[in-house]
N, C-alpha and C positions, 0 to 999 in steps of 0.2 A: 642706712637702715639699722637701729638697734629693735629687739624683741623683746622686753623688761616683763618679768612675774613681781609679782606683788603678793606678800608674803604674811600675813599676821604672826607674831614671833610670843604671844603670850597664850591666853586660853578666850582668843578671840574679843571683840568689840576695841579695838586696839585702836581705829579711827580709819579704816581704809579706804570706806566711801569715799568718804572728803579726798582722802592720796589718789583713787584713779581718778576719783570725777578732776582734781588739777594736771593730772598729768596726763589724763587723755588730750588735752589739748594738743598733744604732740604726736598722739596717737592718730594711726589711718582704720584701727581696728581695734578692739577692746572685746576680750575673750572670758566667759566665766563658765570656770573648768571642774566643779566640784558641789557637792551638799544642792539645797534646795532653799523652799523657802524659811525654813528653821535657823535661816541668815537674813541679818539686816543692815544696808549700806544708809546712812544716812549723811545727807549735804547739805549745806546751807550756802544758798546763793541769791546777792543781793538782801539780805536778810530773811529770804523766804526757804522753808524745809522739805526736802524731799525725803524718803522712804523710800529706799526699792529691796527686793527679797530676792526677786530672782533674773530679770531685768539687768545688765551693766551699765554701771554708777554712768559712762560713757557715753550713755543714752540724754545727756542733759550737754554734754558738749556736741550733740547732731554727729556723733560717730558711727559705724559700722558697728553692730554687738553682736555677737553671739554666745545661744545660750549651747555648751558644750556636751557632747556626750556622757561627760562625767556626773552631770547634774540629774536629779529624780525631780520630775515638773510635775505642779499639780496644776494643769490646765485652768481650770478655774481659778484658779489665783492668779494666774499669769494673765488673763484676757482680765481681770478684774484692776490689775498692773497699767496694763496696757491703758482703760480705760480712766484710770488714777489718771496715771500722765499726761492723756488727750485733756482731761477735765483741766490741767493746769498749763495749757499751750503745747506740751511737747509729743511732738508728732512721733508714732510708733507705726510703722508699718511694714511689710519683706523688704522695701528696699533701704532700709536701715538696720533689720532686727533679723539675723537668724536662726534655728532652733532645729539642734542635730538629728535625725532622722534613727541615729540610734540613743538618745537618751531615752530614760525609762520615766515610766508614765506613773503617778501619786493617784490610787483609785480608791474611792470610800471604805474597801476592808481594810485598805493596810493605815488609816487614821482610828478606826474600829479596834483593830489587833494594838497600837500604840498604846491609846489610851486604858485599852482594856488592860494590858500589863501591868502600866503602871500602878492603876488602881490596884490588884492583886497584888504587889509586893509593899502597897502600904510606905511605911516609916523606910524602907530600903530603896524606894522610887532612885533612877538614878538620875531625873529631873530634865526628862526628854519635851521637849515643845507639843508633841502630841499631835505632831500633824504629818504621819506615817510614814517621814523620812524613813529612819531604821527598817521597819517593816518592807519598803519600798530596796531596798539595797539590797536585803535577806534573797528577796524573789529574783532579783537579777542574780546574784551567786547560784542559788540551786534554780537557775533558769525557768522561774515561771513569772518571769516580768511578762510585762505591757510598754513596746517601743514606741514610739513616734511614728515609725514604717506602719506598727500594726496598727496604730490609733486612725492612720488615717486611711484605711483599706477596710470598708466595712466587712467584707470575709474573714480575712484576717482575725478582724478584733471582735468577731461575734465567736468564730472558734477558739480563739484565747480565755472565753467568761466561760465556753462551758466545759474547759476543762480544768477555771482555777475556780470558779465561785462556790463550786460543792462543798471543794475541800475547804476553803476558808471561812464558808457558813459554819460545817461540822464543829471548827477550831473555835468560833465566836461563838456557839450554842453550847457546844459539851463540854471547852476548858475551859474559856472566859468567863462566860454565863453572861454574855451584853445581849445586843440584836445583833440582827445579819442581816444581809442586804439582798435587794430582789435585781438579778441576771437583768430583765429586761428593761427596770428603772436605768439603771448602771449604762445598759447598752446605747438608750434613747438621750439620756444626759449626755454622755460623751461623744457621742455622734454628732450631737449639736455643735460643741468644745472644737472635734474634727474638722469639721466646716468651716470656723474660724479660723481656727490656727494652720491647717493643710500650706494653704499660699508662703507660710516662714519656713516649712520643713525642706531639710535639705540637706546635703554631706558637705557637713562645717570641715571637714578635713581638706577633702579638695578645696575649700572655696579658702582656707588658712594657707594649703599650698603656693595659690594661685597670690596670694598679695606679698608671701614671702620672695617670690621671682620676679614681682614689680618692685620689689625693694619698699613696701610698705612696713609704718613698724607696729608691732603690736603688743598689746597691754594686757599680761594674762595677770587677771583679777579671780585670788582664793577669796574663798569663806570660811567661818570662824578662825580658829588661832589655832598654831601647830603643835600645840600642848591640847587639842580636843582631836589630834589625828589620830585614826583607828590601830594604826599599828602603834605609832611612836608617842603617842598621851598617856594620861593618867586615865589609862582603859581600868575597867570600864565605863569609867567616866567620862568618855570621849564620844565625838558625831561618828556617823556611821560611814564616814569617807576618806581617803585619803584627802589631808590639808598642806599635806608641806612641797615644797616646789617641785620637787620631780614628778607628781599627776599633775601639771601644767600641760607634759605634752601626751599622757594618757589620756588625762579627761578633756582635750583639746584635739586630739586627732595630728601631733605635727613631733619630728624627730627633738631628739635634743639637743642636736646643732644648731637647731634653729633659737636655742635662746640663748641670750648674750650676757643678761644682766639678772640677777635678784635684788630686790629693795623689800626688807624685812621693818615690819612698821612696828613700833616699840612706843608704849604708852609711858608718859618720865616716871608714873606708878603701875602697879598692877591691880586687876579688875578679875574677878570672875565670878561667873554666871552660875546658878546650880548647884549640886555637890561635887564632892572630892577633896583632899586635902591640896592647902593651901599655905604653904609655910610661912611668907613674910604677911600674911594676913593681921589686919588692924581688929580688935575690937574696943579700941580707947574712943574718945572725944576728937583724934585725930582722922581715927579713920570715918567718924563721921561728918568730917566737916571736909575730906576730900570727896565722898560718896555726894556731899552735898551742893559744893564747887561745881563739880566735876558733871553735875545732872549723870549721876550713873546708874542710869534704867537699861534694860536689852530692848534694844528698838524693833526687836520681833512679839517679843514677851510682856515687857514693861515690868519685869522682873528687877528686883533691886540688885546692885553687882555687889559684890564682898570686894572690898579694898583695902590694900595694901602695899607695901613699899616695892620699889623697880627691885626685882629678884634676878642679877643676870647669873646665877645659876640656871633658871628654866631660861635666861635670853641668850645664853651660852650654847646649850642646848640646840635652841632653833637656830645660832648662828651654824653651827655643823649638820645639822640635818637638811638644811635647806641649801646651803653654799652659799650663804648671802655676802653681797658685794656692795652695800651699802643698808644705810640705816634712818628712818624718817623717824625723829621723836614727835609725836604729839601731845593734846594738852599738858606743854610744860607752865601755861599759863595756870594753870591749877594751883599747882606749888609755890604760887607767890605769895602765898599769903601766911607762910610757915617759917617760924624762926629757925630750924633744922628740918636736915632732910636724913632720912636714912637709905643705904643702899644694902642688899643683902649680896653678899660676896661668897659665900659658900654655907653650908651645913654641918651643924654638930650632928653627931647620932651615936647614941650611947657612948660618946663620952671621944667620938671619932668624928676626923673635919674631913669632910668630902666634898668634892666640886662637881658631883654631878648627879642625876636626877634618878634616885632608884626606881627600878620597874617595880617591885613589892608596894603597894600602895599601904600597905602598914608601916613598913620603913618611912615611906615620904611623912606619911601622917605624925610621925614620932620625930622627924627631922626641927631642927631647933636655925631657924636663921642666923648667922653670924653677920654684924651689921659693921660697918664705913658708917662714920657719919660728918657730914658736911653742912656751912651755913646755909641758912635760906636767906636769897637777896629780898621778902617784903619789898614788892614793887610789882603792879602792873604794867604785866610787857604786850599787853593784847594790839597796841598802837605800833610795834615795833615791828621793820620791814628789814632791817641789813643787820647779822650778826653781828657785824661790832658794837653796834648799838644794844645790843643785852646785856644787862649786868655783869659784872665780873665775876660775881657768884654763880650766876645762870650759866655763864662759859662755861665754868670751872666745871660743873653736874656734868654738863653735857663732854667735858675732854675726856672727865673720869670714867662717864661710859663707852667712848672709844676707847681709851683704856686696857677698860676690863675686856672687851669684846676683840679690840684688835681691828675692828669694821668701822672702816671713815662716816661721819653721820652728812647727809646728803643734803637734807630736808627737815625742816624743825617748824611746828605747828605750835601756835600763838595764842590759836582762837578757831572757834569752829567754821567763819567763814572762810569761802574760799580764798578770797585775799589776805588772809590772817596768818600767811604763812613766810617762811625766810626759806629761798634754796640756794643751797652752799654749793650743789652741785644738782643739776637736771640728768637721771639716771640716761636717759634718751641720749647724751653729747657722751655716753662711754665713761 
């Protein structure tokens, strides 16, 4: 029995879909512990694309999923998921899929309260998805959430709207200035939702208990990357959730004994979504023609990513915050078409080399990347299944970033399919 987290090590779309969806294969159970659907897993198998937001990638290998406490659901997305995947052959039902009885519930003001911010702060937008993740987290802190217990207890969840929908009308009419929302629309929608989803709810803690004592092994799969985590990102430019390995067993419901391994997924460049500074950021001909390689849209958004070179100063970072025990590169296939490559290895700042990521987000923004630079092997390696078979240049990238990290690489991605991959090491065998 090993129990492996799965870790995005940059500012998220790192390629993790594709990592659980291969390595559920060896999973009895596939766990997603964190965010909503303001994440997007995407796989390719047999040449055909999947999408999932809030769903585990694990759900395409016929596995056990559940969605975790830690997660903010918006019901209608999720049965809307569900009905995606029936549409495409894959069977969603409780005795595959289940969905914590304490995660908190995504309800029409807190998408209202999202968007209506963002509009209000204009040119400062900090480039939230809009689909009232944030909002939705806030109300579980100062406990005026909506659970999964209360969603499907119509008492319950008819006393929960009348004593949050007032105040959240007040806040969309007198601060926002949008619309508000009518108590008994809200009640009768989600009641429907209820109905639905009731048969998946259940205490994912006991039921994570009960597979760790049959010696099943399990695949706890985060969202975004651990440079958007709430405490340890470039706040406020971050999701509203803890992302780095240790809410594996908060937003899972299971001790920390219970996990054996982390595998932190590392893009061979860096990508991000949104604003905030971004130091080894590209704006030449270079960095458009990885942006373009690379198809680097947000599979939530369709947002375009800002690109730029592997920075293992922020990969450094998430090697210590997470405790990562291994390392999966993906699209290194991308960089093949580059006569050099750059790596950023630490930070100038005022005139000072640093190796590590300031919390001052004016500091980061003024940080000047100091670069390594290394040949590019020019050659398509998408055909390529046994690391030796990769160029000697391609080795080379990849020794340099064990290297810098110190963290054996495990897994090295080729190509977005799921057989486009080389593993060095299966985190599952320890």
């Amino acid at each position: 029995m090993a129990n492996i987290v799965i870790i995005g090590t940059q500012w998220g779309d790192e390629g993790k879909g594709k990592l659980v969806d291969l390595l559920a294969a060896d999973a009895d159970v596939v766990v997603r512990f964190q965010g909503g659907n303001n994440a997007g897993h995407t796989m390719v198998v047999d040449g055909e694309q999947f999408i999932s937001h809030l769903i585990p990638s694990g759900i395409l290998q016929k596995k056990t999923c559940i969605i975790g406490n830690g997660l903010v659901v918006d019901p209608e997305v999720l049965l809307g998921e569900i009905d995606y995947l029936a549409g495409k052959g894959i069977s969603v039902g409780p005795d595959n899929l289940m969905i914590s009885d304490r995660a908190h519930v995504i309800m029409p003001y807190h998408k209202l309260v999202d968007n209506g911010r963002e509009k209000m702060k204009g040119d400062k937008k900090i480039g939230t998805t809009g689909r009232g993740i944030g909002p939705c987290y806030e109300d579980k802190a100062t406990r005026r959430g909506v659970r999964f217990v209360d969603l499907i207890d119509p008492e319950s969840f008819q006393e929960r709207l009348k004593t949050i929908v007032p105040e959240k009308n007040f806040y969309l009419d007198k601060f926002l200035n949008t619309e508000t929302v009518d108590q008994e629309t809200i009640r009768s929608q989600y009641m429907g939702f209820a109905q639905r989803l009731k048969p998946y709810v259940t205490n994912v803690s006991v039921a994570l208990q009960k597979a760790c004592k049959a010696g099943q092994c399990i695949l706890f799969e985060g969202a975004q990357g651990t440079h958007l985590d709430i405490d340890h990102g470039t706040y406020p430019f971050v999701t509203s959730s803890n992302t780095v390995s240790g809410n594996a067993c908060g937003g899972g419901g299971v001790g920390p004994k219970d996990i054996n391994g982390v595998l932190g997924i590392v893009k061979a460049y860096t990508t991000r979504v949104g604003a905030g500074p971004f130091p080894s950021e590209l704006f030449d001909e270079i960095g458009d023609q990885i942006q373009k390689s690379g198809a680097e849209f947000g599979a939530t958004t369709g947002r375009r990513r800002r690109c730029g070179w592997l920075d293992t100063v922020i990969l450094n970072n998430a090697v210590r915050l997470n405790g990562l025990t291994g390392l999966a590169i993906t699209k290194l296939d991308v960089l093949g078409e580059l006569d050099e490559l750059k790596i950023c290895t630490a930070y100038s700042l005022n005139g000072e080399v640093i190796d590590e990521v300031p919390a001052n987000l004016n500091h980061l923004a003024a940080c000047k990347p100091v670069y390594e630079t290394l040949p590019g092997w020019r050659q398509n390696i998408r055909a390529i299944r046994r690391y030796e078979d990769l160029p000697e240049l391609a080795r080379q990238y990849l020794s340099r970033i064990e290297a810098l990290t110190g963290v054996p690489i495990q897994i090295v991605s080729v190509g977005p399919g799921r057989d486009e991959t080389i593993v060095l090491n299966n985190p599952f065998d320890g």
